[in-house]
N, CA, C and O atoms as CSV, one atom per row, in Angstrom:
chain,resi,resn,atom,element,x,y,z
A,1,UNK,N,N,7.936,74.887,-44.941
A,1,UNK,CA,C,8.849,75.681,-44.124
A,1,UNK,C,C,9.855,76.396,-45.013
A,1,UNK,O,O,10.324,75.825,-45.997
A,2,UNK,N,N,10.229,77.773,-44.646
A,2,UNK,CA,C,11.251,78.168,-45.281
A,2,UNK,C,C,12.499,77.743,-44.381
A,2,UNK,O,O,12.630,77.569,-43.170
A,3,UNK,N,N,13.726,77.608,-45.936
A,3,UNK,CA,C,14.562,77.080,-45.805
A,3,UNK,C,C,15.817,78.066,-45.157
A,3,UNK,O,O,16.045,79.044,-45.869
A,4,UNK,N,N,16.444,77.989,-44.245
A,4,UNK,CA,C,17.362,78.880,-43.682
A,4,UNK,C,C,18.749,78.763,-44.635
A,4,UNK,O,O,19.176,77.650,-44.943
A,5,UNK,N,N,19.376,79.926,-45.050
A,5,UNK,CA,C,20.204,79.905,-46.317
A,5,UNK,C,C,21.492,78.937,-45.119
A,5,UNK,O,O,21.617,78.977,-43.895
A,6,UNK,N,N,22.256,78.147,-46.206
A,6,UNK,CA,C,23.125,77.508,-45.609
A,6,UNK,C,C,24.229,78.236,-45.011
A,6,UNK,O,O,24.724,77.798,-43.972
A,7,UNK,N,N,24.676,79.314,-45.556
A,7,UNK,CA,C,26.143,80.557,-44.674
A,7,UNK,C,C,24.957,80.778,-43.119
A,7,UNK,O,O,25.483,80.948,-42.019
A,8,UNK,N,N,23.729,80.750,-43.223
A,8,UNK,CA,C,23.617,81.559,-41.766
A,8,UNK,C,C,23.713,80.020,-40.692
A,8,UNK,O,O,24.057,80.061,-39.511
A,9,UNK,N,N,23.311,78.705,-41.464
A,9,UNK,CA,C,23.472,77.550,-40.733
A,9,UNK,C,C,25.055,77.542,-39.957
A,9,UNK,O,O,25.429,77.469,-38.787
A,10,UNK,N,N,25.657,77.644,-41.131
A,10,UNK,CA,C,27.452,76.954,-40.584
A,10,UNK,C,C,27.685,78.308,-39.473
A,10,UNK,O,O,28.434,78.035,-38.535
A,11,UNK,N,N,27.075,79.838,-39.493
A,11,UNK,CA,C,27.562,80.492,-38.968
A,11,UNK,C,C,27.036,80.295,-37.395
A,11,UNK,O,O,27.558,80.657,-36.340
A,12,UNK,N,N,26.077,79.738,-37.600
A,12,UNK,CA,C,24.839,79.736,-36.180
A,12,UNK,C,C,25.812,78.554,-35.745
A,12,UNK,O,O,26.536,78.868,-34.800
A,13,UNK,N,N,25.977,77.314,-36.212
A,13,UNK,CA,C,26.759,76.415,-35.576
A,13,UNK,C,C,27.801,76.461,-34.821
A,13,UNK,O,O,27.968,75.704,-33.864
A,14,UNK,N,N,28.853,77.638,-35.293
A,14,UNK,CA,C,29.818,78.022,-34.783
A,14,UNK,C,C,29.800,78.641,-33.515
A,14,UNK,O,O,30.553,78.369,-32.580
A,15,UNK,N,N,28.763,79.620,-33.531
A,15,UNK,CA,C,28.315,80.762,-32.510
A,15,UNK,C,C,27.971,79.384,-31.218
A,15,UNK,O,O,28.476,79.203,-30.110
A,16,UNK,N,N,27.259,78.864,-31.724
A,16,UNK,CA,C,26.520,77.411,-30.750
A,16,UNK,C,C,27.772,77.001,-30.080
A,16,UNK,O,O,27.924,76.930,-28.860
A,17,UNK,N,N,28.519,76.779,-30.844
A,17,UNK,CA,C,30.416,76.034,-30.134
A,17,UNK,C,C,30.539,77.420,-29.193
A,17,UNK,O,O,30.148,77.480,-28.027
A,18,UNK,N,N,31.067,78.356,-29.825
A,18,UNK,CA,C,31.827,79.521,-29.131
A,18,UNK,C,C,30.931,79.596,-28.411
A,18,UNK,O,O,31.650,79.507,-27.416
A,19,UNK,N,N,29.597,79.718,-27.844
A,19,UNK,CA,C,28.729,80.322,-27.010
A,19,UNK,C,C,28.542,79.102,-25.265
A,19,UNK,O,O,27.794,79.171,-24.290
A,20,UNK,N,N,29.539,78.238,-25.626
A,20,UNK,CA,C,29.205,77.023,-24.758
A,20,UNK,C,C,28.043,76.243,-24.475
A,20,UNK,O,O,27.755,75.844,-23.347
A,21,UNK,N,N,27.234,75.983,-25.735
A,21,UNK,CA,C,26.161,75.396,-25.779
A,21,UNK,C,C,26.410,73.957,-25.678
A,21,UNK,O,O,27.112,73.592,-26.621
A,22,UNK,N,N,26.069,72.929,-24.821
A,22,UNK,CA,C,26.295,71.320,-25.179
A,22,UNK,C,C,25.703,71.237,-26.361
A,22,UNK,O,O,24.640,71.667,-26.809
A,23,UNK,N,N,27.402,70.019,-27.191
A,23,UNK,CA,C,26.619,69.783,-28.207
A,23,UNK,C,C,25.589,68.844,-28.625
A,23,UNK,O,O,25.282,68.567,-29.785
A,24,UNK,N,N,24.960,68.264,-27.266
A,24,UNK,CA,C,23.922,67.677,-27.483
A,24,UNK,C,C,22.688,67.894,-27.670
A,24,UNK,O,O,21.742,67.163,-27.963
A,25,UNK,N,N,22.885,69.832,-27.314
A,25,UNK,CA,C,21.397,70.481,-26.966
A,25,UNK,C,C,21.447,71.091,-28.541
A,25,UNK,O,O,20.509,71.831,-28.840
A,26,UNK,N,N,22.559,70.813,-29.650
A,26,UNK,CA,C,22.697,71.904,-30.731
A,26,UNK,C,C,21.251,71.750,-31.437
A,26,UNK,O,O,20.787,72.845,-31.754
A,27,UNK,N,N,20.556,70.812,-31.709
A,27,UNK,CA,C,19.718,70.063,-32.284
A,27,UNK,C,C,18.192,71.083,-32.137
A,27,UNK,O,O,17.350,71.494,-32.936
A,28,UNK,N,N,18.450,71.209,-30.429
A,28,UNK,CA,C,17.189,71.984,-29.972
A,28,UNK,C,C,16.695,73.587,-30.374
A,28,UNK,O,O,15.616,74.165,-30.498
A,29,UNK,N,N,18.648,74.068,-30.546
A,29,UNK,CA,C,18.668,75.334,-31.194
A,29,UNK,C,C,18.565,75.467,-32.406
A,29,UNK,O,O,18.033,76.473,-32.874
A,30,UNK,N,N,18.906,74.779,-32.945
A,30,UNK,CA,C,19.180,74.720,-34.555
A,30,UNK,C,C,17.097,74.701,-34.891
A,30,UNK,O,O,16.595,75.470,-35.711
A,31,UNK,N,N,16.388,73.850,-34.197
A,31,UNK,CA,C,15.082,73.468,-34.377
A,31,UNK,C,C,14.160,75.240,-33.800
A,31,UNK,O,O,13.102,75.703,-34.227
A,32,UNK,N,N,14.791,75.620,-33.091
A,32,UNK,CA,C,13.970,76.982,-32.545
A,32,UNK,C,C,14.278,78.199,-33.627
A,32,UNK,O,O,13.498,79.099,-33.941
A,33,UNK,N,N,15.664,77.978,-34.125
A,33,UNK,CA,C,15.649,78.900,-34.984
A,33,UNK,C,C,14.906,78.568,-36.180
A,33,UNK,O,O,14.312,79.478,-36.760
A,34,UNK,N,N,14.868,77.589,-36.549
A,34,UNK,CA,C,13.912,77.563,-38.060
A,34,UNK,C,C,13.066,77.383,-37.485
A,34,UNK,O,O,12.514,76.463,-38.089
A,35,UNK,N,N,12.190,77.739,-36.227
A,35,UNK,CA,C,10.942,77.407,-36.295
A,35,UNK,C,C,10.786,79.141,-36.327
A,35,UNK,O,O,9.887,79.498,-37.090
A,36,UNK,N,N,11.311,79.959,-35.821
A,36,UNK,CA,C,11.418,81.461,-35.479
A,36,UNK,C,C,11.631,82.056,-37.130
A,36,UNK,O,O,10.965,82.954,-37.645
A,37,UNK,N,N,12.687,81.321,-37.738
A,37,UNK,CA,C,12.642,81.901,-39.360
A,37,UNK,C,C,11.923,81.373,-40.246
A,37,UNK,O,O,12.052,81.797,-41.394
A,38,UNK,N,N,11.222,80.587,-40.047
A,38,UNK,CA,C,9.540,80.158,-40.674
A,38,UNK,C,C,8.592,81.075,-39.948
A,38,UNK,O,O,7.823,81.563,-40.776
A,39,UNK,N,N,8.397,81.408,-38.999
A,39,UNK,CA,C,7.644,82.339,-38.339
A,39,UNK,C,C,7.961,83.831,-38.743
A,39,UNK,O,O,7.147,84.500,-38.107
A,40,UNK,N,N,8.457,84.360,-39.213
A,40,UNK,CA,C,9.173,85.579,-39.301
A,40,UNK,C,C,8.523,85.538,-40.708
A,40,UNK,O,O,7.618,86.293,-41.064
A,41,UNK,N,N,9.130,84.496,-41.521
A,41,UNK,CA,C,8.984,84.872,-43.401
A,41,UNK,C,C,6.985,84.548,-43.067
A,41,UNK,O,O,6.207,85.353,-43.578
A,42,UNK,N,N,6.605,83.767,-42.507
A,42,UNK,CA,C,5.119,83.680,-42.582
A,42,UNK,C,C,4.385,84.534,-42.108
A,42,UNK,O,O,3.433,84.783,-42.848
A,43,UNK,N,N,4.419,85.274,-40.899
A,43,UNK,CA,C,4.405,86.434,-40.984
A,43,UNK,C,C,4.531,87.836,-41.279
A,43,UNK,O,O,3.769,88.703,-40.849
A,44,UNK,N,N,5.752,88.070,-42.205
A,44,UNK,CA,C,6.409,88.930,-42.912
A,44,UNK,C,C,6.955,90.126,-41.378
A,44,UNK,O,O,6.590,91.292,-41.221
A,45,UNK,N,N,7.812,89.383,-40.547
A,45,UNK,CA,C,8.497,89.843,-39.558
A,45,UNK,C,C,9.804,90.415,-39.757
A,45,UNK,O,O,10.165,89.702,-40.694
A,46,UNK,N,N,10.461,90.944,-39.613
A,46,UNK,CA,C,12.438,91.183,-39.796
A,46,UNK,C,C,13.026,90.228,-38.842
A,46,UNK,O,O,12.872,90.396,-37.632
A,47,UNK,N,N,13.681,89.249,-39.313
A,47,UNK,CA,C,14.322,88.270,-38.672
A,47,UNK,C,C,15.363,88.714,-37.700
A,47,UNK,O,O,15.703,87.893,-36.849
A,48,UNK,N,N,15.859,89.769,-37.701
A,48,UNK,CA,C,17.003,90.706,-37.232
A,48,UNK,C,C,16.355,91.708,-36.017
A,48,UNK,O,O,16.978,92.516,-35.328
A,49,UNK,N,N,15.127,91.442,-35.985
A,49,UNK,CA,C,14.454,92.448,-35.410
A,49,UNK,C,C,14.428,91.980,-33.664
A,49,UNK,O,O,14.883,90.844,-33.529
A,50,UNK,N,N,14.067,92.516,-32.569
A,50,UNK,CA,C,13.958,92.365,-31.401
A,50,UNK,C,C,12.404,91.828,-31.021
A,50,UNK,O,O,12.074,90.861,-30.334
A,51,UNK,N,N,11.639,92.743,-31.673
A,51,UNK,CA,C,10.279,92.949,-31.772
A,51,UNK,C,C,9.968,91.616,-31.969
A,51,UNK,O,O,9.491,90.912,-31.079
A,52,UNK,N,N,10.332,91.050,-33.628
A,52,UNK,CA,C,9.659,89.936,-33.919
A,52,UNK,C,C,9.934,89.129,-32.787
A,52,UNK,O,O,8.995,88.344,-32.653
A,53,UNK,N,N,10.777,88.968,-31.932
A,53,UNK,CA,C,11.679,87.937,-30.617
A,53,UNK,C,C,9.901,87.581,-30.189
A,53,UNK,O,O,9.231,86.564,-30.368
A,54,UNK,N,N,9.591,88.789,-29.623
A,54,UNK,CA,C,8.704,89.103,-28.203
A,54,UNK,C,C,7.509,88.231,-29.075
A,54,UNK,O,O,7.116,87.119,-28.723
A,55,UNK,N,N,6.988,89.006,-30.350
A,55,UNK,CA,C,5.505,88.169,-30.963
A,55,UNK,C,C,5.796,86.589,-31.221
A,55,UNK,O,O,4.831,85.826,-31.276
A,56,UNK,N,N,7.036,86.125,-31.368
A,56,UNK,CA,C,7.360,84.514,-31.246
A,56,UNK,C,C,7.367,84.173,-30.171
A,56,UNK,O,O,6.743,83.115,-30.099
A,57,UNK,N,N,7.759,84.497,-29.181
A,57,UNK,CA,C,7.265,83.946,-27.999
A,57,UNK,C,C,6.072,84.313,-27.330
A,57,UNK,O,O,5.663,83.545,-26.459
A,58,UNK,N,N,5.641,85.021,-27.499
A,58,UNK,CA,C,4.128,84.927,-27.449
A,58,UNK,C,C,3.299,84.052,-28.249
A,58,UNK,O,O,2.184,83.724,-27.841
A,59,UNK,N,N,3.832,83.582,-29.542
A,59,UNK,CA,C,2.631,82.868,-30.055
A,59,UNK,C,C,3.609,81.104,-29.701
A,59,UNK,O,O,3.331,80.077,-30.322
A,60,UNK,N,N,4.255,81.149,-29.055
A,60,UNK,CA,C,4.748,80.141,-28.373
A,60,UNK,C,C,3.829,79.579,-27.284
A,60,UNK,O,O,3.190,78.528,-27.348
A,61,UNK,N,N,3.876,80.549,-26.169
A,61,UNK,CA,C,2.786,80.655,-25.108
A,61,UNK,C,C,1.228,80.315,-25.856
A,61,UNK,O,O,0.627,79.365,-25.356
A,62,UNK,N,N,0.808,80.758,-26.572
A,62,UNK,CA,C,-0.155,80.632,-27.873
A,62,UNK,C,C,-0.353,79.036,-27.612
A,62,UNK,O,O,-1.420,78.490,-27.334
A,63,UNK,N,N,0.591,78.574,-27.727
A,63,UNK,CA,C,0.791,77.134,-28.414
A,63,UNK,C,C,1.062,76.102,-27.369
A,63,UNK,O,O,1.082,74.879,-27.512
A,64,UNK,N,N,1.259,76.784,-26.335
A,64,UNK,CA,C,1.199,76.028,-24.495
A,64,UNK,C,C,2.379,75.712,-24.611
A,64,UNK,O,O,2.420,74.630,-24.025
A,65,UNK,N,N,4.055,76.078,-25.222
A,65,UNK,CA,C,5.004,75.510,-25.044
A,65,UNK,C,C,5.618,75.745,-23.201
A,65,UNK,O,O,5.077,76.677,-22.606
A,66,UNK,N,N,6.235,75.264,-22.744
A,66,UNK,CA,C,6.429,75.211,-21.511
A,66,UNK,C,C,7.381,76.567,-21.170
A,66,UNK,O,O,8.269,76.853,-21.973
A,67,UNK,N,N,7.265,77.048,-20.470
A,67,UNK,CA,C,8.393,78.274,-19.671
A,67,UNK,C,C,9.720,77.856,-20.411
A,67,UNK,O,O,10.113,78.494,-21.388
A,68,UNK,N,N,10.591,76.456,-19.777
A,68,UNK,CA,C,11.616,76.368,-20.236
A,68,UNK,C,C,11.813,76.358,-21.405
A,68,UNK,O,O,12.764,76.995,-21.859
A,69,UNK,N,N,10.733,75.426,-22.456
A,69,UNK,CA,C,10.842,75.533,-23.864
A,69,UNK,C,C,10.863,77.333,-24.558
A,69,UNK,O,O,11.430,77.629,-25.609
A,70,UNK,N,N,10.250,78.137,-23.833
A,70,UNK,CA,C,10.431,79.610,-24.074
A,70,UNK,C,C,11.550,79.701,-24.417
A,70,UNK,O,O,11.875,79.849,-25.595
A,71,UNK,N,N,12.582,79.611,-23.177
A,71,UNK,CA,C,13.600,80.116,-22.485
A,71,UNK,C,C,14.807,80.336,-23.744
A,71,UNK,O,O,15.525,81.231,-24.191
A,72,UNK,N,N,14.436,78.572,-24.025
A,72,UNK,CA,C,15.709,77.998,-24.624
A,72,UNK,C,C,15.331,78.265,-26.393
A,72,UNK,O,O,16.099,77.780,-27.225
A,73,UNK,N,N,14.316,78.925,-26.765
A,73,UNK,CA,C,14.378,79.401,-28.061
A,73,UNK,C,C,14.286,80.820,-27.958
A,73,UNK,O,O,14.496,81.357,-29.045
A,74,UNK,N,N,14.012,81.724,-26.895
A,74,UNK,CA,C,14.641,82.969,-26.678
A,74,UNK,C,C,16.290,83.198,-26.586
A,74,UNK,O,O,16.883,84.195,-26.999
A,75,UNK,N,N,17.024,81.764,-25.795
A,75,UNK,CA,C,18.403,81.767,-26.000
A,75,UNK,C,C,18.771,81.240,-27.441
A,75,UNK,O,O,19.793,81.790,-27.852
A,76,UNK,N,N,18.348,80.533,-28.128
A,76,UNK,CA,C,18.505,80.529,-29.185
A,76,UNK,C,C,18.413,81.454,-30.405
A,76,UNK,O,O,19.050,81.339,-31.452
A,77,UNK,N,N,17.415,82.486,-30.056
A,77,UNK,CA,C,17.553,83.205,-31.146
A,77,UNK,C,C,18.488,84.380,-30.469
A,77,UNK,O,O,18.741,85.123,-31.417
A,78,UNK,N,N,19.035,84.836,-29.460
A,78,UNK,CA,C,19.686,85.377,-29.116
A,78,UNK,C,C,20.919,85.183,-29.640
A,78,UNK,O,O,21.650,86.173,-29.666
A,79,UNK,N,N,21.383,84.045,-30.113
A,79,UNK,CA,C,22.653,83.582,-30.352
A,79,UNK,C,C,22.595,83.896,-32.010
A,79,UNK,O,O,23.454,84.200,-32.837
A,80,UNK,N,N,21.478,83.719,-32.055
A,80,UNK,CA,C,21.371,84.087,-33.846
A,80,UNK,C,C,21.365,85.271,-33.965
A,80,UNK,O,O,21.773,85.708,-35.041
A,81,UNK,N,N,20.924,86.201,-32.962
A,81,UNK,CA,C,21.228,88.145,-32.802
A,81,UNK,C,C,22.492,88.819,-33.603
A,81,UNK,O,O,22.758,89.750,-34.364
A,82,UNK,N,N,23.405,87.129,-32.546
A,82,UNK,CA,C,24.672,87.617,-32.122
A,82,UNK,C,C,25.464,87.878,-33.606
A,82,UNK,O,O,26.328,88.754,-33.636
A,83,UNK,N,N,25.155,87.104,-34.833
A,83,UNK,CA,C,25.185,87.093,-35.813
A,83,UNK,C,C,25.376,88.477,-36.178
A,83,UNK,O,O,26.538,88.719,-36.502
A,84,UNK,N,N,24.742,89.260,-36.214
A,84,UNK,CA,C,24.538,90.123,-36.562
A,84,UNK,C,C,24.355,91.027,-38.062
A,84,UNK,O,O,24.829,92.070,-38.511
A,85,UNK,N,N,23.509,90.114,-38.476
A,85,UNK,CA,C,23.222,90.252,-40.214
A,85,UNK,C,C,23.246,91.595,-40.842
A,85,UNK,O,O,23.836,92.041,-41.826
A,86,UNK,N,N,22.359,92.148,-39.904
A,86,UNK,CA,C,22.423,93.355,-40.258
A,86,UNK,C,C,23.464,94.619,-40.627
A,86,UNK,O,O,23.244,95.773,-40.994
A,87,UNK,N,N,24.651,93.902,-40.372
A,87,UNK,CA,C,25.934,95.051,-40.845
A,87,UNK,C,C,26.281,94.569,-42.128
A,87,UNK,O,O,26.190,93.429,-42.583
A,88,UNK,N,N,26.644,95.493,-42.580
A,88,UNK,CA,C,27.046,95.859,-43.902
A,88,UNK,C,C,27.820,94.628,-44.542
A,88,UNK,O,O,28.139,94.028,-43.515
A,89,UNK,N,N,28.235,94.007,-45.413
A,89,UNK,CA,C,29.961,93.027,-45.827
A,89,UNK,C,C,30.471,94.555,-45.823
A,89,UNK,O,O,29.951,95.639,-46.087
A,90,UNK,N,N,31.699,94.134,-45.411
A,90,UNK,CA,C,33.046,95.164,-46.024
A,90,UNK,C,C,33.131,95.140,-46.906
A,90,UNK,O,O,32.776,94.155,-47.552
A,91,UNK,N,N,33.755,96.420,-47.558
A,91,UNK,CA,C,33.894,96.916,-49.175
A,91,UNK,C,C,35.667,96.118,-49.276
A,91,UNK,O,O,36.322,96.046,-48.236
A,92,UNK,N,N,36.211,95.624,-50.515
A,92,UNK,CA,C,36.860,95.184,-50.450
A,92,UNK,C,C,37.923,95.760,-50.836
A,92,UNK,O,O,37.605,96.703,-51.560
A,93,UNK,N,N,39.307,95.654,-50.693
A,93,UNK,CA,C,40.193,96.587,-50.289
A,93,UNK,C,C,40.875,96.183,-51.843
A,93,UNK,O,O,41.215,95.104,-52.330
A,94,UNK,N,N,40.893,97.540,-52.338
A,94,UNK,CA,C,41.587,97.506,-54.084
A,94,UNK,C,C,42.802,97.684,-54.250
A,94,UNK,O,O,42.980,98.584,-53.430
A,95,UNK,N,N,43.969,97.462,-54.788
A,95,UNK,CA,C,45.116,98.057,-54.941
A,95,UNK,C,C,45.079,99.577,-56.000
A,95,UNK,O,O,44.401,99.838,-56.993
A,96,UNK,N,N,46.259,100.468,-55.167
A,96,UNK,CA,C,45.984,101.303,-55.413
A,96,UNK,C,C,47.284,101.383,-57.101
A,96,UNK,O,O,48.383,100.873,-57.319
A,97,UNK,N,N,46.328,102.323,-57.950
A,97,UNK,CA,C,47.462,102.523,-58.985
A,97,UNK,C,C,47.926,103.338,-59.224
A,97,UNK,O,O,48.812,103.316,-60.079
């Protein structure tokens, strides 16, 4: 399995709090997303992408996972969306001389 870099872990955790997820269910999300970012790098998918969403849950269905089990790793990677990797870091602010 590929390994999910540790900044996107602590950030996904947070999102999980702020997003009102029980933290008993964190376990289930935390498990859909690395199963979605092992799926993505094994496929050579964009993790950031919408697209890849739809072919993971399809090869979910693939795999007979149940409706709800869908559901709740479509909400899971939704929350990892929310992330939003794809923007830039800010340029960092220089003093002027």
């Amino acid at each position: 399995m590929h390994k999910i870099p540790s900044q996107i872990i602590v950030l996904y955790a947070q999102l999980l709090r702020d997003s009102g997820i029980p933290s008993d269910q964190h376990r289930y999300y935390r498990k859909w997303l690395s199963y979605y970012w092992d799926f993505c790098h094994k496929y050579t998918c964009e993790t950031a992408s919408p697209n890849s969403l739809t072919t993971f849950i399809k090869k979910l269905q693939s795999k007979k996972q149940s409706q709800e089990q869908q559901e709740q790793a479509k909400k899971a990677i939704d929350i990892f969306y929310a992330m939003d990797l794809a923007k830039p870091e800010p340029l960092p602010v220089l003093p002027i001389i």
